[in-house]
N, C-alpha and C positions, 0 to 999 in steps of 0.2 A: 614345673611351676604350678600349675593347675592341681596336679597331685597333692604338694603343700598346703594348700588354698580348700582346700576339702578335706585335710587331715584336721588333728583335735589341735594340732598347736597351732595352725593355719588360721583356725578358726577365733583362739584364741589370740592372736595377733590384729585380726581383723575388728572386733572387737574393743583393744586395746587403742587402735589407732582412732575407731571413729568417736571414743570416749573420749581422747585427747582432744581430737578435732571440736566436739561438742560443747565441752566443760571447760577445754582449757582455753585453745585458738578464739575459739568464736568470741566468750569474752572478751578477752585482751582487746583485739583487731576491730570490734566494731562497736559501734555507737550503742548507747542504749533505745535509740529510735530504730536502726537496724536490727538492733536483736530483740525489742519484741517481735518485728516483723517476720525474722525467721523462727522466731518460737510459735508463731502460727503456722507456717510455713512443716514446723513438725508434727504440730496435731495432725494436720491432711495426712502427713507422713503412717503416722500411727493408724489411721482409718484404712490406709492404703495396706498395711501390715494384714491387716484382719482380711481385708477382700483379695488379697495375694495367697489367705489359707483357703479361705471360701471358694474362691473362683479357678486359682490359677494349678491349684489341689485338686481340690471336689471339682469342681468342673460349673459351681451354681453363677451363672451370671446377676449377680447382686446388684442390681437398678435403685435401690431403696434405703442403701446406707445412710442413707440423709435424715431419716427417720429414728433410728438409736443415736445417730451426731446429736441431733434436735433437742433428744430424750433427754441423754447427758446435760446437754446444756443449757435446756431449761430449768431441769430440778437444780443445778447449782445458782444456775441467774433466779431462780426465785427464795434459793438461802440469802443470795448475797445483798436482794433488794430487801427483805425482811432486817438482816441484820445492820445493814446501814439504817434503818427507819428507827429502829428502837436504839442506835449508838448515838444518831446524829438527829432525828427529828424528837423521839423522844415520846411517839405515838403509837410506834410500832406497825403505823400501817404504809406500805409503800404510794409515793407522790404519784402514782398514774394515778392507782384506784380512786385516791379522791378526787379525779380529774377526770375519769370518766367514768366509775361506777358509785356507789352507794356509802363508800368510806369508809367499807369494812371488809376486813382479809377473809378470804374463802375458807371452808373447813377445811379441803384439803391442798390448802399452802401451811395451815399451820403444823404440822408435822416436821418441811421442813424449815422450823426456827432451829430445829437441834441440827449442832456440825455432824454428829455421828449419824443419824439419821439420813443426813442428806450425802456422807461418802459413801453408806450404804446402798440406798439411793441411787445412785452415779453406776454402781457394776448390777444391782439386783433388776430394777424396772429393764432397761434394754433388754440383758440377760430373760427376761420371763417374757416379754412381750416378744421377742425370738421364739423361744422356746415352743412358745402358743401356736405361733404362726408357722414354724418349722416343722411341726408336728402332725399341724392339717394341712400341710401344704403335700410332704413330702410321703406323708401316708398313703396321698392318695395317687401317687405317684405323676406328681405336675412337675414338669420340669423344662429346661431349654426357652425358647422363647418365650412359652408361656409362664415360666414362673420369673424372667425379664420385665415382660409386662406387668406383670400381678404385684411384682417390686415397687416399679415405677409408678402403677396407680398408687399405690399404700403412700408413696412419696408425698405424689399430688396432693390427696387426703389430706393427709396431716398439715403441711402447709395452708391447707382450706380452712382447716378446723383451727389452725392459731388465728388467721387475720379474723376469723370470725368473730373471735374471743380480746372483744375490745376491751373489757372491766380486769378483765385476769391476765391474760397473757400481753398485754401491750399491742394487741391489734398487730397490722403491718406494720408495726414502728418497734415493734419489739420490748425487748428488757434491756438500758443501758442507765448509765451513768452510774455504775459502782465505783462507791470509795474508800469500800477494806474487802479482806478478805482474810477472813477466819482471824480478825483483830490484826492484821498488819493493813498498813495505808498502802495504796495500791502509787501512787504518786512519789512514793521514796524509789529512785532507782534502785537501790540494795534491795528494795523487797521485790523488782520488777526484773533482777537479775536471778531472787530465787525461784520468781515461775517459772522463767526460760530453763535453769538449769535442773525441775522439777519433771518440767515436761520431753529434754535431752535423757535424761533416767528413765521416764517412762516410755522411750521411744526406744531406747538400748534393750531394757527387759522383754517391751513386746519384741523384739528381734529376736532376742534369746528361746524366749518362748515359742516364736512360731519354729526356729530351728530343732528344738526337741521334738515338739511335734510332728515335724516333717519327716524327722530320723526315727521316730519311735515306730511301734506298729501299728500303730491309729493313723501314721502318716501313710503310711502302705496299703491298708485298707482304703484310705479316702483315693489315694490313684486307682485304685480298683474300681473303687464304685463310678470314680468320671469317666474310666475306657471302658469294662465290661460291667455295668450293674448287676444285667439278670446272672450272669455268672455268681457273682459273690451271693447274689440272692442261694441260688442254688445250694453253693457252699454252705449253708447255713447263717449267715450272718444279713442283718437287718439294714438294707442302706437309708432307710428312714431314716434310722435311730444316728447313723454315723453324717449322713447328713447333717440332720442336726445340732449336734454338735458342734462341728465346724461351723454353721452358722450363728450358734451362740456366740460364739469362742469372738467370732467377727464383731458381732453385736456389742459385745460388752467392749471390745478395744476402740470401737467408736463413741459408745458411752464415755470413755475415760477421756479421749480425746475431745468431744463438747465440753465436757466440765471443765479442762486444762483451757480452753478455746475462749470461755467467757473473761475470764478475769485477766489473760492477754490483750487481747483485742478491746476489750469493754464495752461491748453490744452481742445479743444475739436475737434474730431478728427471722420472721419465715421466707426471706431470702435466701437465709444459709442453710438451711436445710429442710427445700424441694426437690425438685427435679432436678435443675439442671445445676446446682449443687452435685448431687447422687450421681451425675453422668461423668462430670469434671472428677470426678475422685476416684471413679470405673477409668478415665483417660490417662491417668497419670501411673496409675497400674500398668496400663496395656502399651505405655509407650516404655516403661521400664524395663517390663517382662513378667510380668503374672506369673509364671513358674520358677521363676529364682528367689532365691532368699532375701535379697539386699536393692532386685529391680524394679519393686513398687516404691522401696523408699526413695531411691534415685530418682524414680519418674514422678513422682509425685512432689518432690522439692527442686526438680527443675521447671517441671509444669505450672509449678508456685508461681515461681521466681519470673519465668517467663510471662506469665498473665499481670505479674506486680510492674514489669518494666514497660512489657509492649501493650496494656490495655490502657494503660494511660496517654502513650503516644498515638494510640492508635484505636481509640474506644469502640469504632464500628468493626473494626478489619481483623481484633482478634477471636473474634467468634469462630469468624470462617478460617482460620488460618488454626484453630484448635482443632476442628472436624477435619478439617486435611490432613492431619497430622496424625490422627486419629484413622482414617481410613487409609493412610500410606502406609502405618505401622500395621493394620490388619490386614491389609491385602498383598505386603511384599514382607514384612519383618512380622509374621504371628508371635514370632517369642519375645519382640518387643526389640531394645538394644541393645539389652543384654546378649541377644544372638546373633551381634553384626558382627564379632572377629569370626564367628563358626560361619557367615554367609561370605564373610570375604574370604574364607579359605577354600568355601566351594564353588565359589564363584572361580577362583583362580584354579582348582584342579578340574574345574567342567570346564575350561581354555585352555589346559593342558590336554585334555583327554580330546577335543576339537583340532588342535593344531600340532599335531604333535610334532611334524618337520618342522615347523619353526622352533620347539623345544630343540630339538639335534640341533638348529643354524648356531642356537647361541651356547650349544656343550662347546667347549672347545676340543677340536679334535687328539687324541693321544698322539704322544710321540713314538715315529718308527727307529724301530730297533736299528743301530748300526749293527751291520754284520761285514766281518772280514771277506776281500776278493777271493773266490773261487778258483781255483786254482784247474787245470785243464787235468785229466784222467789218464794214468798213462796208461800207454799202448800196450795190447797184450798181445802175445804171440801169432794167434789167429787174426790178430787184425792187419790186413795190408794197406800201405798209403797207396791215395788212388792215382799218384802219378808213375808210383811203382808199376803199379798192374798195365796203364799203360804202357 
């Protein structure tokens, strides 16, 4: 079975099913309030994809995704507020700015008025501001905790630097109340079905994607570089540079995900992409399985799913009930849950190899041979009966 499951038609099966489930299921069966909800619920998905290349490959624990999430989904929330101002105000300038700045749009929002500009936009800024930061990071060879840390601060930052930005960025309160996007009204369910089945596509292809990746020899390289570095170093090949990459690669799949993110949801705000954003999307990874193919997108839309039912019943208690879950999955399941049938099989052959007489109590014992009565030897000539002899 397993064999199938990792062959090409396997793959393509698996595939095939979770496009049914996406595209076809999910519509039908659920509300249109339910599925924007899990159309958020697959951005995370998609973020979770890049940091399953990143981290669960390479080996970079990525504390900072929150930061190209952010990226995406500003530059798109400030197309979207631009292009509602001049559809529906007629001023062209978005309703914060005259609210709390000077009432007129910065030089650099206007660039993105244009839609090309701003899908552009969406894959190149992350992508480069990656790139930047990948390149001095990993050159100088920082890695493990310290480039955990150096993630997480860049998180913090950035979240600083938006609430700061009360005239342009919407301060703490963010960028919300869009009413199109890219000229469809965000308020027609038909158009709020083609974000979800928008963002179902782009979560199939990042899939797709990371699985070449992982099969090609860039994938083999990056295991390299997270067990033996200096070795590949030796070899000739540059684990900066491959590095890097893979943190691009990451970068832009959360780029894509903020921009999918705004026009679902309809706020984006520097609550969503801080810290403990950047941690919850590292969690949902690591309870998956970081080195599997399909275990970040699993842990990360139950992780969703789980914080959408139990933080509202329970607003104080699921903080600590995430970190628990969080430190059980790392100090008893490292490969997340994807690796509980391989821990229950060794779980049950290390109580085999412990008790093994109890193994034989429940063999049931073989069946003994009938064999035919033996029959007595006859007498031979030299032998005398011993009542004769007496």
């Amino acid at each position: 079975m397993s064999t199938f499951l990792q062959s090409r038609w396997g793959v393509l099966t698996g595939f095939a099913v979770g496009a049914v489930l996406l595209l076809v299921l999910a519509p039908t069966g659920l509300s249109v309030f339910n599925l924007a909800l899990l159309g958020k619920f697959i951005c995370f998905a998609i973020v979770a994809v890049g940091i399953g290349l990143a981290w669960g490959r390479g080996g970079m624990l990525t504390l900072g995704q929150g930061v190209f999430f952010g990226l995406g989904a500003y530059i798109m929330a400030m197309h979207l507020k631009l292009a509602d101002a001049f559809l529906f105000g007629g001023s062209g300038v978005p309703d914060f700015m005259s609210l709390y700045g000077s009432g007129e749009v910065p030089g650099w929002w206007e660039p993105f008025r244009s839609p090309v500009v701003t899908l552009i936009a969406v894959v190149l800024v992350p992508g480069l501001v990656a790139l930047v930061l990948g390149l001095a990071v990993f050159k100088r060879r920082v890695k493990g905790a310290y480039f955990a840390i150096l993630s997480q601060a860049l998180a913090a930052a950035f979240a600083v630097f938006l609430i700061g930005q009360q005239a342009t960025t919407g301060g703490s309160n963010g960028l919300s109340g869009f009413r199109s996007f890219f000229g469809f009204d965000l308020k027609d369910p038909s158009n709020k079905l083609m974000l979800y089945s928008i963002a179902a596509v782009v979560l199939l292809l990042a899939v797709g994607t990371s699985r070449q990746l992982m099969n090609s020899r860039f994938g083999e390289l990056l295991i390299a570089v997270r067990d033996q570095e200096e070795r590949v170093r030796f070899l000739g090949y540059d684990p900066a540079t491959i590095k890097t990459v893979a943190y691009v690669i990451a970068a832009v799949m959360a780029g894509i995900a903020g921009a999918l993110f705004v026009p679902i949801v309809g706020i984006i705000s520097p609550a969503d992409v801080g810290v403990i954003p950047s941690i919850a999307f590292l969690i949902g990874v690591a309870i998956g399985g970081r080195a599997t193919l399909l275990g970040p997108v699993l842990g990360a839309l139950s992780v969703a799913i789980a914080q959408a039912s139990l933080s509202s019943t329970f607003p104080s208690f699921w903080v600590y009930f995430q970190g628990l879950l969080f430190v059980l999955v790392i100090g008893f399941m490292p490969g997340g849950l994807a690796s509980l049938p391989g821990l229950v099989s060794r779980l049950r052959r290390h109580r085999a190899e412990q008790h093994p007489t109890e193994q034989r109590k429940t063999e049931p014992a073989p069946p003994r041979p009938i064999l035919a009565p033996e029959s007595a030897p006859p007498a031979t000539a030299t032998e005398v009966p011993e009542e004769a002899s007496r």
